[in-house]
C-alpha positions as CSV (number, residue, x, y, z in Angstrom):
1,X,-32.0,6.2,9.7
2,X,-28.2,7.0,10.1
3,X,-26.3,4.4,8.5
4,X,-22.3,4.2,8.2
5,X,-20.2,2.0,5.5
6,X,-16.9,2.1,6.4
7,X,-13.9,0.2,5.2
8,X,-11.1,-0.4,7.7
9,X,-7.4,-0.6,6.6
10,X,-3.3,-0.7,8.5
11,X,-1.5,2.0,7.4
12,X,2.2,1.5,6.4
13,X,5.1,4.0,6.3
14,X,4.4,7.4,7.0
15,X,4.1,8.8,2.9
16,X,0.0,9.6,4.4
17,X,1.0,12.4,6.7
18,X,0.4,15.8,5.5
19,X,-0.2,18.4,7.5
20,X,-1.1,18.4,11.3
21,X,-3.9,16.3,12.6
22,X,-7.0,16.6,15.3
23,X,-6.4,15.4,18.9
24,X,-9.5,12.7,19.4
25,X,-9.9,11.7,23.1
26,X,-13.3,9.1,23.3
27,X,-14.8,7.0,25.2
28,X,-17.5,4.1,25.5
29,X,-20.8,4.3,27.5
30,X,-21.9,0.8,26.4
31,X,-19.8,-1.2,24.2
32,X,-22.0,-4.2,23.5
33,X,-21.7,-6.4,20.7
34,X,-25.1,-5.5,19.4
35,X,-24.7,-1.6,20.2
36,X,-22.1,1.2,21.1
37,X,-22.6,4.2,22.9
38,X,-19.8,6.9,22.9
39,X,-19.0,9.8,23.6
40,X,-15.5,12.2,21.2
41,X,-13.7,15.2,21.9
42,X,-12.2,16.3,19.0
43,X,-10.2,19.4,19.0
44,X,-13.1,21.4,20.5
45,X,-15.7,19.8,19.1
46,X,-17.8,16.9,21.0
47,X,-20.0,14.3,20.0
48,X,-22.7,11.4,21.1
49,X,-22.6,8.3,18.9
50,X,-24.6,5.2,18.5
51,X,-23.7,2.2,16.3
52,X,-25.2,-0.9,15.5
53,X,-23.6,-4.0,14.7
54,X,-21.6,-4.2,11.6
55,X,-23.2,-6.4,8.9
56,X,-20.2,-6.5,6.1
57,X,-18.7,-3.1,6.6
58,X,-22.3,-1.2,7.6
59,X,-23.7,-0.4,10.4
60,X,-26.2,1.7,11.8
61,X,-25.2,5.0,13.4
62,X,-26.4,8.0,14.8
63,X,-24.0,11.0,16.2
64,X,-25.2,13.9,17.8
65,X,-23.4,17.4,18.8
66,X,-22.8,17.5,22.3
67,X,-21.9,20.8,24.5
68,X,-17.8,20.6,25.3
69,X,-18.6,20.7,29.2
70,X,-21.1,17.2,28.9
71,X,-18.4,15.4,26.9
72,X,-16.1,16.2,29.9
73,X,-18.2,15.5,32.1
74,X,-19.1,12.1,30.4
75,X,-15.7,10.7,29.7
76,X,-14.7,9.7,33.5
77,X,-18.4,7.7,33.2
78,X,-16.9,5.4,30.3
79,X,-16.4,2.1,30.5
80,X,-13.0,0.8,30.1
81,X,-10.0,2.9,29.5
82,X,-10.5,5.8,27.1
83,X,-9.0,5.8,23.3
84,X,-6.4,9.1,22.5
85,X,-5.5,9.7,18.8
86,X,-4.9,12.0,16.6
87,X,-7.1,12.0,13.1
88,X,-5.6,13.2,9.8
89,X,-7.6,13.8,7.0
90,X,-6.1,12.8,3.7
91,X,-7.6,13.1,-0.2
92,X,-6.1,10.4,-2.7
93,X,-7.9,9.7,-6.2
94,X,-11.4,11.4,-5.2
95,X,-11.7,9.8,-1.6
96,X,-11.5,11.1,1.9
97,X,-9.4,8.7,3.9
98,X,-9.7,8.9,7.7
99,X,-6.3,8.1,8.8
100,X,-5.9,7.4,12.7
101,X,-2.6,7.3,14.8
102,X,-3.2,6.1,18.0
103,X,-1.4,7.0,21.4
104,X,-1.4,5.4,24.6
105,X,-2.1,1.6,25.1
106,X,-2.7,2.1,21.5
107,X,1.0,3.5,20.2
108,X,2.1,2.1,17.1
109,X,-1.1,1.3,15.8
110,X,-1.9,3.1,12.7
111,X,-5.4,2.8,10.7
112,X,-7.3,4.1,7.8
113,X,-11.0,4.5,7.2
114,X,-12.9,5.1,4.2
115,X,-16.7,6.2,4.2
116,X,-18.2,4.6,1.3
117,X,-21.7,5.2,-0.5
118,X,-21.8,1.4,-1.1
119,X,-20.2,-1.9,-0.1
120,X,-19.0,-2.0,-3.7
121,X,-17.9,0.9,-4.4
122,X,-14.9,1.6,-6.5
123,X,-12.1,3.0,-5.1
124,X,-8.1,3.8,-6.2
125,X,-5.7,2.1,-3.0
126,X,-3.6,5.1,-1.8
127,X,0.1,3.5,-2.4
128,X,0.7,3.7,1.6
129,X,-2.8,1.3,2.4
130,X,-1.8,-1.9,4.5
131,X,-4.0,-4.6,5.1
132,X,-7.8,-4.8,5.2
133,X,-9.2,-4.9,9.0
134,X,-12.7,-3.9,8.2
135,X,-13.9,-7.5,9.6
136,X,-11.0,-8.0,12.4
137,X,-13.2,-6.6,15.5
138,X,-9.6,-6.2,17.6
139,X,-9.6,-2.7,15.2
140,X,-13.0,-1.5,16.5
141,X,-12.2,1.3,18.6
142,X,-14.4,0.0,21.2
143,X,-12.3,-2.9,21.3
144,X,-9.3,-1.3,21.8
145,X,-10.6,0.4,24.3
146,X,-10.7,-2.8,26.6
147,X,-7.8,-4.6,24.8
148,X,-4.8,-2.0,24.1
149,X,-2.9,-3.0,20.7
150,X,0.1,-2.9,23.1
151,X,-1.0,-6.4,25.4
152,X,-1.4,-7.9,21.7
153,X,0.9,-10.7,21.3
154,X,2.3,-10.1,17.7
């Protein structure tokens, strides 16, 4: 069984840009509470992934390569408005951080994720790391998908 522990954090400043990033453009086939379908283009590259519902920051998951053509094909079937951003990959201190900068309904909205082997696992705070999100389910991608950061009321 698949299984995902992620850790979910804001992102301040811009000292975590390095290099250029990968053009992500996803979408949601079922975005239940209890389950999420979806289906990523990214850069050329396409995927099919399930999740199960987050207990603490894991989750079951399961993602499949998909042929580029089906992805296409799938994305106008998604539910909701789709999700574009573009994903950096950035190494601080032995970790591979996930950072995220959304466009769209999404601009201005920044996040980084961590893979973890562990809930507890040690790890060094990269000195551009805002606030901890991992619980906050307005930062699930799903739920951005059907509530844009930009309709938030900050």
């Amino acid at each position: 069984m698949g299984i995902e522990i992620e850790r979910k954090f804001l992102v301040q400043g811009m000292a975590w840009r390095n290099g250029s990033g990968v053009l992500y453009r996803q979408g949601y086939l079922n975005r239940d509470k209890a389950r999420t379908v979806r289906v990523r283009i990214a850069g050329d590259a396409a995927f099919l992934t399930i999740k199960g519902q987050s207990t603490g920051a894991t989750r079951a998951e399961f993602e499949y390569p998909v042929p580029l053509q089906d992805a296409q094909a799938l994305l106008p079937l998604c539910d909701g408005p789709l999700i574009d951003k573009t994903r950096y990959i950035v190494l601080h201190a032995g970790h591979r951080w996930e950072v995220d900068e959304f466009a769209g309904d999404n601009a201005g909205l920044v996040v980084a994720e961590l893979e973890l082997t562990s809930e507890d696992e040690a790890f060094e705070a990269p000195p551009w790391l805002g606030e901890e999100v991992t619980h906050d389910a307005r930062y699930f991608n799903s739920n951005l998908a059907a509530h844009p950061f930009c309709k938030w009321h900050r």
